[in-house]
C-alpha positions as CSV (number, residue, x, y, z in Angstrom):
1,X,95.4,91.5,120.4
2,X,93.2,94.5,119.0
3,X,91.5,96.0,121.7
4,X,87.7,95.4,122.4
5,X,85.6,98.4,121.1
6,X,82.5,99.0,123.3
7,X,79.9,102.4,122.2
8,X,77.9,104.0,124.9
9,X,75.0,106.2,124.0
10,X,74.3,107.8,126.9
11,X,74.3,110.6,129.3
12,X,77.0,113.1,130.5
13,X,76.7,115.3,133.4
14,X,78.4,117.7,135.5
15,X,78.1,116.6,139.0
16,X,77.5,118.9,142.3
17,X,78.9,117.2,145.3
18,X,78.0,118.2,148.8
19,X,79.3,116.0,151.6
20,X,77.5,116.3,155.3
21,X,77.8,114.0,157.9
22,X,73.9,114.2,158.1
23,X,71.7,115.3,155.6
24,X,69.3,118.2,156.1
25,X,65.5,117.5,156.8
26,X,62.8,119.7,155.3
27,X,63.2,123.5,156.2
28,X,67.0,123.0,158.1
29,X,70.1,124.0,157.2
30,X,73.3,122.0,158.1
31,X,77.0,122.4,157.9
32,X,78.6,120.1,155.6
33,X,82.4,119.1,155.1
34,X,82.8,119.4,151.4
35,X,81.5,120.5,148.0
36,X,83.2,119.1,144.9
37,X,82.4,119.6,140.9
38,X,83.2,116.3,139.2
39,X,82.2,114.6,135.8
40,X,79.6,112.3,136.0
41,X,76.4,110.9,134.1
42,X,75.9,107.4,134.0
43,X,76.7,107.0,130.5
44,X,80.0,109.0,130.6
45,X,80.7,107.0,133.8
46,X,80.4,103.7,132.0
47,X,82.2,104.8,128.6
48,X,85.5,106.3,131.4
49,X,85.5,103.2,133.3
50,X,85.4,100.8,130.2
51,X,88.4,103.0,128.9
52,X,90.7,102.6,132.3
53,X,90.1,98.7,131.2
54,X,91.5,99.0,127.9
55,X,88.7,98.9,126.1
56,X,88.1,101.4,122.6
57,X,85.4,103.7,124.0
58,X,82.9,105.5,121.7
59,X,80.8,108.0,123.0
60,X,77.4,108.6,121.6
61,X,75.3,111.7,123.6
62,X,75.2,115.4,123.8
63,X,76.5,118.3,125.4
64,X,75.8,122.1,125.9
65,X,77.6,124.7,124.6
66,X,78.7,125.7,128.0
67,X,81.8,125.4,130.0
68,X,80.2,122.2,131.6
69,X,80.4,120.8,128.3
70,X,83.7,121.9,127.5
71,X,85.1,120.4,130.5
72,X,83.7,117.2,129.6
73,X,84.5,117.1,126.0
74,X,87.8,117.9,127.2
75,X,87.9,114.9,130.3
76,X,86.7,112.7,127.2
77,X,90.0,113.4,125.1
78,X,92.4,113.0,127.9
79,X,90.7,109.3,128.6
80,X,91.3,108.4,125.6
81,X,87.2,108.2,124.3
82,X,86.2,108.2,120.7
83,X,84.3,111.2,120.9
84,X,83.2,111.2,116.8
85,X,79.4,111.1,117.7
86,X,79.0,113.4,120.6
87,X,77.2,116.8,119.9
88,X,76.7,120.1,121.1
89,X,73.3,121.7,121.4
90,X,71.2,124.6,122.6
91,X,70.4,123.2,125.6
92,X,73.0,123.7,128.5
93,X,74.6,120.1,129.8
94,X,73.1,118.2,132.5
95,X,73.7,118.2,135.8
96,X,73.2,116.1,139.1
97,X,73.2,117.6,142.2
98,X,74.5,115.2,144.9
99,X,74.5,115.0,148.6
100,X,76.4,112.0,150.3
101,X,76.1,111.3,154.0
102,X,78.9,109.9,156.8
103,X,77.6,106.7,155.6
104,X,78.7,107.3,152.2
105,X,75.3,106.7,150.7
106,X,74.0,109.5,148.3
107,X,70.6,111.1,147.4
108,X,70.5,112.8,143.5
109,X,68.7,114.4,141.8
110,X,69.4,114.7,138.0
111,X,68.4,117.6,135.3
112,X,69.4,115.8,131.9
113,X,69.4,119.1,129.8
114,X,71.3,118.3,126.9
115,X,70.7,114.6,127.3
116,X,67.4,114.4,126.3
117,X,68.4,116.0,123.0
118,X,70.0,113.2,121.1
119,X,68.8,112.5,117.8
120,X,67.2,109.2,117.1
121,X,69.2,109.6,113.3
122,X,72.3,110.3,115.5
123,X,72.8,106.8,117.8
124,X,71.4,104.8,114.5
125,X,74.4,106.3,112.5
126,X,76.9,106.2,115.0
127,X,75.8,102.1,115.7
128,X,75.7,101.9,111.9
129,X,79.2,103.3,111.2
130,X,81.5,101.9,114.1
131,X,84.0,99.9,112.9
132,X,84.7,96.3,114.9
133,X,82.1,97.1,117.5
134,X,80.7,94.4,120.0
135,X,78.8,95.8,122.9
136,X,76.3,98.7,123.4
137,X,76.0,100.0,126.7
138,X,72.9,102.2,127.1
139,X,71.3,103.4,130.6
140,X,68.0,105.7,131.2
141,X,68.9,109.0,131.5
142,X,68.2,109.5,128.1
143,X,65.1,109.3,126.1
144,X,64.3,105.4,125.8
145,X,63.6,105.4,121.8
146,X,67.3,106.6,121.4
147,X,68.0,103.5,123.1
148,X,65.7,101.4,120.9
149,X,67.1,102.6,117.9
150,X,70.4,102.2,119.1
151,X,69.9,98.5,120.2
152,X,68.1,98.0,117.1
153,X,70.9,98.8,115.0
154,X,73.6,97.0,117.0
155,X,71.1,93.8,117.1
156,X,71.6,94.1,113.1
157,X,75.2,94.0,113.4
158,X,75.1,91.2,115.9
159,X,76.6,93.2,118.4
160,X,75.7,92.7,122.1
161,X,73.4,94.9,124.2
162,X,73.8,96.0,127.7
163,X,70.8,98.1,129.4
164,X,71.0,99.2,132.8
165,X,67.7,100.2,133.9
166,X,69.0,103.4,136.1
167,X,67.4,105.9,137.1
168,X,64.4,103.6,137.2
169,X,62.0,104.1,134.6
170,X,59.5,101.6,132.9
171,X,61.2,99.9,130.3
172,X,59.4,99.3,127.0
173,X,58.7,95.3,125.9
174,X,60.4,96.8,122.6
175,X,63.7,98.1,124.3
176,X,63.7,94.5,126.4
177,X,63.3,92.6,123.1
178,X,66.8,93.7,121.8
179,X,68.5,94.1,125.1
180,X,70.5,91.2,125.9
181,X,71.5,92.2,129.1
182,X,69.5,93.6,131.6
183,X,71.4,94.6,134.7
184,X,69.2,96.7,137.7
185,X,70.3,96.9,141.3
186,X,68.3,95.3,144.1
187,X,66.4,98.8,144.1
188,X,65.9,99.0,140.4
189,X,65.0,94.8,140.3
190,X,61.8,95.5,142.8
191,X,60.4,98.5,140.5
192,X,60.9,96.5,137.5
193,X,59.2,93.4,139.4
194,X,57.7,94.4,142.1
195,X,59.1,91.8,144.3
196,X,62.8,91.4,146.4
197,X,65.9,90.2,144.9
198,X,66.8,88.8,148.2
199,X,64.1,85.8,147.5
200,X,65.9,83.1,144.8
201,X,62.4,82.1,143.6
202,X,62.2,86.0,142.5
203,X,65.5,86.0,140.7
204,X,64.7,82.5,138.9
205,X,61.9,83.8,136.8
206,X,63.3,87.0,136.0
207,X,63.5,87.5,132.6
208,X,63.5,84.4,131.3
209,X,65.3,83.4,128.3
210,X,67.9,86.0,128.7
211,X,71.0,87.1,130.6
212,X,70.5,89.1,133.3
213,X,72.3,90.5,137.0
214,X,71.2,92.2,139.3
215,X,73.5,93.9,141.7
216,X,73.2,93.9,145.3
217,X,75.7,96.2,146.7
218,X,78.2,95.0,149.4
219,X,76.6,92.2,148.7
220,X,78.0,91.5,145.5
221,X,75.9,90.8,142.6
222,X,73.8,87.3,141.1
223,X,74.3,86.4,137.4
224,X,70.7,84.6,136.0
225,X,71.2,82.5,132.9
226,X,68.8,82.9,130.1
227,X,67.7,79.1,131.9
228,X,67.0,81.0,135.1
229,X,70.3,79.3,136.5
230,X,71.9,81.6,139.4
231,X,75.8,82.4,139.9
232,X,76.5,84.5,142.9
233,X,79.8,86.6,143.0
234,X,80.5,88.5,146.8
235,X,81.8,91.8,147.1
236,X,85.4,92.0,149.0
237,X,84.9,94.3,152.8
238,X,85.9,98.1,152.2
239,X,85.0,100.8,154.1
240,X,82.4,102.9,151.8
241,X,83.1,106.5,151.6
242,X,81.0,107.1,148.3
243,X,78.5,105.1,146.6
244,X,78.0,107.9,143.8
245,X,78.8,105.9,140.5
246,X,79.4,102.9,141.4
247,X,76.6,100.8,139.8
248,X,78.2,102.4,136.5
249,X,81.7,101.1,137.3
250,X,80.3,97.9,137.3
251,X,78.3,97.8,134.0
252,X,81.6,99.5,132.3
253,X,83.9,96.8,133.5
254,X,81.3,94.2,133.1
255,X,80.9,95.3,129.2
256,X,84.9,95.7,128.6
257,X,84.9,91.6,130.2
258,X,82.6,90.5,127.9
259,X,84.3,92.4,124.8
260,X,87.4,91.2,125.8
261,X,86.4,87.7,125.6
262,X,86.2,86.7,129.2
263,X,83.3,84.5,130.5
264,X,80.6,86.1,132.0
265,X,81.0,84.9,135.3
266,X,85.4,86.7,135.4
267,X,83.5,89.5,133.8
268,X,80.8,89.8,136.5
269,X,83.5,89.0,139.1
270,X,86.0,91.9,137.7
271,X,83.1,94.2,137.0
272,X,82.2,94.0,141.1
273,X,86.4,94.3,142.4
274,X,86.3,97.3,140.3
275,X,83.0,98.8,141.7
276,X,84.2,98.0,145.2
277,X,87.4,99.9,145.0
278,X,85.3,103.2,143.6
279,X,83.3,103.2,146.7
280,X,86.7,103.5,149.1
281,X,87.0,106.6,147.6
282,X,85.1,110.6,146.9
283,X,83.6,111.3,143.9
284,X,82.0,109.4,140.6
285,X,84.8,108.8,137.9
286,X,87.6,110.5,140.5
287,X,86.7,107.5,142.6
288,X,87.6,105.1,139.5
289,X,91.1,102.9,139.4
290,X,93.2,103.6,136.5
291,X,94.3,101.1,134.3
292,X,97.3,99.9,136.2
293,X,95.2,99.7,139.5
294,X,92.7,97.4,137.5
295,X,95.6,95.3,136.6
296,X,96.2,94.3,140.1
297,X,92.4,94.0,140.9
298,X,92.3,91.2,138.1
């Protein structure tokens, strides 16, 4: 079987981990346990998880000339990730700076750099020139008309389109017109709506005509048909340690299901076992399974 080829035009960050048991208030300063430097950015997130699956990763972005982005560049290689249509720029690479609690939940605060440097020309190309490709994956941590032109180009090629709304930022009626899948978390879901994705009626007349999920944490996540019909898959108990890049383990899996030809509802149900694991452990993609922990997941 050849293998399902997925593109994500995206971000790619360097992230900056401190780990406290609580998290300072204005004007205090706390001891914490741990400080980490990991990869991260939700778009390198998503392409590294969708490559643990099996899937053939492209990577569409940009990085600094910096040893941030040499690191990456380098992390991209050893996974295994198509790494054609990533650049280097003037700009150094991005960054998030992270601080996780005894909870395990996180507070970050992102400085794209690099990121917000792709070229429109670039993604279109890269869509363009792909061979065998079936899903885009695209998040916002990068300017939103890269995204458009992106979508817009794999629409033409009758590819499918993921968009995960995250960080939140108003999303364009353009960018929703060729997204087929739009797939926020509870937070995300009540900025885009304004209401809670706890209420049925809410999740009903979301987006109608198209495909959507929204994710709900330990809760698990709700597929909505393009009919407005709901499927609800649970999360299995763990013990969260770290919630950083989660969400993006998720849409990566969730994107190599549908590639591979699974229905959307295995897909969806994969996409959450995977995401559960990561949060049992420290880190964004070091908190990932590999491709033979996967296998036993599915």
């Amino acid at each position: 079987m050849s293998k399902s080829v997925i593109a994500v035009v995206g971000s790619a960050m360097m992230d900056l981990t401190a780990y406290a048991d609580t998290l300072p208030e204005a004007g205090q300063t706390l001891l914490g346990q741990l400080f980490t430097t990991g990869f991260g950015g939700k778009g390198a997130n998503q392409a590294v998880i969708a490559a643990h699956c099996g899937a053939d990763v492209h990577f569409i972005g940009k990085l600094g000339r910096d040893l941030f982005g040499d690191s990456i560049a380098a992390n991209f290689s050893t996974v295994g990730i198509n790494t054609d249509s990533l650049e280097r720029g003037e700009n150094p690479t991005g960054v998030a700076h992270i601080w996780v609690d005894g909870h395990g939940e996180n507070r970050i605060i992102i400085i794209p750099g690099a990121n917000h440097d792709i070229e429109i020309s670039q993604a279109k190309k890269a869509i363009q020139s792909i061979p065998d490709l079936s899903v885009v994956i695209a998040q916002c941590e990068i300017k939103q008309d890269v995204t458009l032109a992106a979508f817009t180009a794999a629409k033409a090629r009758g590819c499918t389109t993921i968009l995960n709304p995250a960080p939140f930022e108003a999303v364009s009626d353009e960018l929703l017109s060729v997204t087929d899948w739009l797939i926020p978390n509870e937070t995300e879901f009540k900025a885009l709506t304004q209401t809670d994705a706890h209420d049925e009626k809410n999740l009903v007349s979301f987006r109608v005509g198209k495909c959507s999920i929204v994710t709900l944490g330990s809760q698990g996540a709700v597929l909505i048909s393009a009919k407005g019909e709901l499927t609800r898959v649970s999360a299995p108990p763990v013990k969260a340690v770290d919630t950083t890049g989660a969400g993006d383990a998720f849409v990566g899996t969730f994107a190599f299901g549908l590639a591979s030809g699974m229905s959307e509802e295995n897909a969806m149900a994969l996409g959450i076992k995977v995401a559960s694991f990561s949060v049992t452990r420290k880190g964004a993609q070091s908190s990932y399974p590999s491709q033979a922990e996967i296998k036993t997941l599915s």
